[in-house]
Residue frames as a rotation matrix with the C-alpha (Angstrom) as fourth column:
UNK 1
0.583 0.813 0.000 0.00
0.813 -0.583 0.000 0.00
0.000 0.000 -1.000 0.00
UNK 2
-0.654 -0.467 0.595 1.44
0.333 -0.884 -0.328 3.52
0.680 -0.017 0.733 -0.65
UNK 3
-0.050 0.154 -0.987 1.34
0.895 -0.432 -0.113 7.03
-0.443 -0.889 -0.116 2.08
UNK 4
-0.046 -0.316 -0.948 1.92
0.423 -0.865 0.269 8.88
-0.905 -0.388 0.173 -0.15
UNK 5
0.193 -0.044 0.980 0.22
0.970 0.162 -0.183 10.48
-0.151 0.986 0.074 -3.44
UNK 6
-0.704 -0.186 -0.685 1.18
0.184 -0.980 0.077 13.33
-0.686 -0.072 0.724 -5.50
UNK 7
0.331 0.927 0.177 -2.14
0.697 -0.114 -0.708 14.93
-0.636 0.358 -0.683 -6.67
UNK 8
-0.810 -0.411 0.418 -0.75
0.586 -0.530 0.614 16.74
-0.030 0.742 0.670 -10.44
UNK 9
-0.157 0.912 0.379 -4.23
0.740 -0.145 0.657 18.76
0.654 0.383 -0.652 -10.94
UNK 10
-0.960 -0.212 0.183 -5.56
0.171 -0.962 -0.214 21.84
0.221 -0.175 0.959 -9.67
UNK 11
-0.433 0.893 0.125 -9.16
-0.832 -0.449 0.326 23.54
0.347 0.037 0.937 -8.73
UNK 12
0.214 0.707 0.674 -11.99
-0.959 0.285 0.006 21.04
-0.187 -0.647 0.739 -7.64
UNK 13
0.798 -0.162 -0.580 -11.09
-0.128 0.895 -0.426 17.98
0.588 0.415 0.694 -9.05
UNK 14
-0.444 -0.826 0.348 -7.68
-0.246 -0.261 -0.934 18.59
0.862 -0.500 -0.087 -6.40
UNK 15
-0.656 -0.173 0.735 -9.58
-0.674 -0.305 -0.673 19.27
0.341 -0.936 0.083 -3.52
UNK 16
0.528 0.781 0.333 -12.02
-0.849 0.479 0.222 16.88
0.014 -0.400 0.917 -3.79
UNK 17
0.593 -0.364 -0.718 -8.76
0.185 0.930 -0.318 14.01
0.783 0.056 0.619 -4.21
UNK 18
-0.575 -0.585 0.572 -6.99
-0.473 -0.333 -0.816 15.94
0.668 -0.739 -0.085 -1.40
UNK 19
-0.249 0.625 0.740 -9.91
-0.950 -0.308 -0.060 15.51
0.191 -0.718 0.670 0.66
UNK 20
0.724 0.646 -0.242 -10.64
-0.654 0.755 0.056 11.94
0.219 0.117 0.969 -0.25
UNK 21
-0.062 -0.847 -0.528 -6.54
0.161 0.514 -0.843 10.86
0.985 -0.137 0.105 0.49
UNK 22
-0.506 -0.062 0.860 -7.46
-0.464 -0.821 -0.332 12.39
0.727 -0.567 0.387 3.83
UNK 23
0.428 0.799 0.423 -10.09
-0.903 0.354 0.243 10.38
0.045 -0.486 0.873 4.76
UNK 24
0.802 -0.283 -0.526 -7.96
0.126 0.941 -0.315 7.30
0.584 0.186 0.790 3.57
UNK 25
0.723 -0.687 0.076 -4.84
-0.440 -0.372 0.817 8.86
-0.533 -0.624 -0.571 5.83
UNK 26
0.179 -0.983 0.040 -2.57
0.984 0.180 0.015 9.07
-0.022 0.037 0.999 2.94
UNK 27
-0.040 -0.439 -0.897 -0.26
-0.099 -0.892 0.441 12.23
-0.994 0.107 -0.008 2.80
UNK 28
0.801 0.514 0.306 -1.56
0.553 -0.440 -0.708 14.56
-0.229 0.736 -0.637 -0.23
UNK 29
-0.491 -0.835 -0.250 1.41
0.513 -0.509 0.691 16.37
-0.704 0.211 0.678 -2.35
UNK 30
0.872 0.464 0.155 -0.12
0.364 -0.403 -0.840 19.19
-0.327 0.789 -0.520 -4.56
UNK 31
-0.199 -0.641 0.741 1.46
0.968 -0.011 0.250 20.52
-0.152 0.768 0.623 -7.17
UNK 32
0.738 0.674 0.020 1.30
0.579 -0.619 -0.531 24.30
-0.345 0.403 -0.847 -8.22
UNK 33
-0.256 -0.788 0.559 2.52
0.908 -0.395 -0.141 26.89
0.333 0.472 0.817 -10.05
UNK 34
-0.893 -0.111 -0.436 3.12
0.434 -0.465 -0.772 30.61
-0.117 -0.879 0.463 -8.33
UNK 35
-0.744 0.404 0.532 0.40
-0.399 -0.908 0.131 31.77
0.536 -0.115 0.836 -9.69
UNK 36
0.486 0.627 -0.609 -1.77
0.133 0.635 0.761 29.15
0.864 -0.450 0.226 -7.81
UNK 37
-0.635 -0.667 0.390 0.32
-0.383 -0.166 -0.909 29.92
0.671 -0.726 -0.151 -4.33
UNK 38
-0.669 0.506 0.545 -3.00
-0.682 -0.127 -0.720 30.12
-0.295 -0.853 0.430 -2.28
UNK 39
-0.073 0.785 -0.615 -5.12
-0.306 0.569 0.763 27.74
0.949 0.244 0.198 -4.07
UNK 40
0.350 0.611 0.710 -7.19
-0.905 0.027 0.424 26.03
0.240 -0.791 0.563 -1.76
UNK 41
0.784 -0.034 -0.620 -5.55
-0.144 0.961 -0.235 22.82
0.604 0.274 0.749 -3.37
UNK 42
-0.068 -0.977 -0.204 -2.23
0.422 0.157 -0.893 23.53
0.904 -0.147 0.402 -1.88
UNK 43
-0.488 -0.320 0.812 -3.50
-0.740 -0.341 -0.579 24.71
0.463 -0.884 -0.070 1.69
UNK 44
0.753 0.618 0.227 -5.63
-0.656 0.675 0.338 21.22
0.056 -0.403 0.913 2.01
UNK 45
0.686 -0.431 -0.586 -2.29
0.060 0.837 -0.545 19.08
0.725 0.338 0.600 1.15
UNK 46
0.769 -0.566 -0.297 -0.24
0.627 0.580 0.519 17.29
-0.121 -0.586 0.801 3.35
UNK 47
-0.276 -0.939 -0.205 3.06
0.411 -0.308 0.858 19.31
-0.869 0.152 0.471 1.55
UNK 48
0.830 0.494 0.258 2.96
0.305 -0.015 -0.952 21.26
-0.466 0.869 -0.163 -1.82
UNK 49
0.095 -0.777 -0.622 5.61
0.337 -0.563 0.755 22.24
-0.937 -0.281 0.209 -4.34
UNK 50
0.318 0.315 -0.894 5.93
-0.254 -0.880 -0.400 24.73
-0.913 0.355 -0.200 -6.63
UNK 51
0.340 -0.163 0.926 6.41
0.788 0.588 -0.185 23.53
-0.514 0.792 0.328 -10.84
UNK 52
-0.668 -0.455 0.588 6.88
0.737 -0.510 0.443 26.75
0.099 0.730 0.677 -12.33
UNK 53
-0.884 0.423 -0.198 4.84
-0.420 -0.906 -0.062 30.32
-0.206 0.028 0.978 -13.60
UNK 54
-0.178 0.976 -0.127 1.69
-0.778 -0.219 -0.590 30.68
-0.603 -0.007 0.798 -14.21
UNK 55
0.114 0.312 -0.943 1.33
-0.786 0.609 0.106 29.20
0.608 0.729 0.315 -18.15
UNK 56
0.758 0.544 0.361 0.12
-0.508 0.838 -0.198 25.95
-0.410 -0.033 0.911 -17.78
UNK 57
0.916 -0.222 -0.333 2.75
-0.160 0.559 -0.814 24.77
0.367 0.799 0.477 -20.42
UNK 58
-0.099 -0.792 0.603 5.39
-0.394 -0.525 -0.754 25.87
0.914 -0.312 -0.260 -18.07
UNK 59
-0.239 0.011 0.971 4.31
-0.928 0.291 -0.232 24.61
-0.285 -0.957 -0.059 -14.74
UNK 60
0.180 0.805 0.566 1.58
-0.797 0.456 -0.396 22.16
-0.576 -0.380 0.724 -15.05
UNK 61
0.934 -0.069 -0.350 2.32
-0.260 0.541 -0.800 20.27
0.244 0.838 0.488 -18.40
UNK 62
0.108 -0.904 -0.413 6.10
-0.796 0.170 -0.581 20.27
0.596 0.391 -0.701 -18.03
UNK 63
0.775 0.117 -0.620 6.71
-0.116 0.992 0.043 16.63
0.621 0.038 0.783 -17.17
UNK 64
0.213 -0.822 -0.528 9.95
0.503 0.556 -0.662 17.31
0.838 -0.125 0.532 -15.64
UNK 65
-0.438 0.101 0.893 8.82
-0.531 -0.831 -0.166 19.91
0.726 -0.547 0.417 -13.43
UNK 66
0.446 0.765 0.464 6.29
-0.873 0.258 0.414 17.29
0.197 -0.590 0.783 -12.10
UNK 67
0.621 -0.287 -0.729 8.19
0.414 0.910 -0.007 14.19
0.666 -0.298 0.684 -12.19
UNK 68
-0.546 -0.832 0.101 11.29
0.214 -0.255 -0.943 16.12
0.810 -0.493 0.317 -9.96
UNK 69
-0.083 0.595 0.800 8.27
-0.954 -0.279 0.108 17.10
0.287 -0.754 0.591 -7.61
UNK 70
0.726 0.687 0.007 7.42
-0.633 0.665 0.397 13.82
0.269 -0.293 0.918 -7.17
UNK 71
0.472 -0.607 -0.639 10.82
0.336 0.794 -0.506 12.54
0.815 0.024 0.579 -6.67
UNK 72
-0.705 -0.370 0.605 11.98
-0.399 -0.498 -0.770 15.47
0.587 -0.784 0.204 -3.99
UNK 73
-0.311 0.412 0.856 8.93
-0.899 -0.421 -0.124 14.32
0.309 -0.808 0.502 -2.19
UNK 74
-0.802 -0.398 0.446 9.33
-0.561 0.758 -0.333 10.99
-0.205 -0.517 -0.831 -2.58
């Protein structure tokens, strides 16, 4: 069984899998980029770390932005 997921996604579709690793007690890793700082997604997780700027293509999409998140946190 895993403790630990990292949740790539953003807005409701986040907070409702934040919320739902919660209930299961695993630790939630969000992803965002700065302009997402405060999302709601990334004050419900367990840990969050930053991918990049705003654009989408830049943060969210880049693969290596998200796979290196997901290795620093394991």
């Amino acid at each position: 069984m895993f403790t630990r997921v990292l949740v790539a996604n953003r807005g409701e579709i986040a907070v409702r899998i934040i919320r739902a690793l919660r209930e299961a007690r695993i630790e939630a890793v969000a992803v965002y980029s700065t302009a997402d700082a405060g999302a709601l997604h990334t004050r419900l997780a367990d840990r969050a770390v930053c991918v990049g700027p705003p654009a989408a293509a830049a943060s969210y999409l880049n693969m290596a932005s998200v796979i290196a998140a997901a290795e620093t946190t394991g």
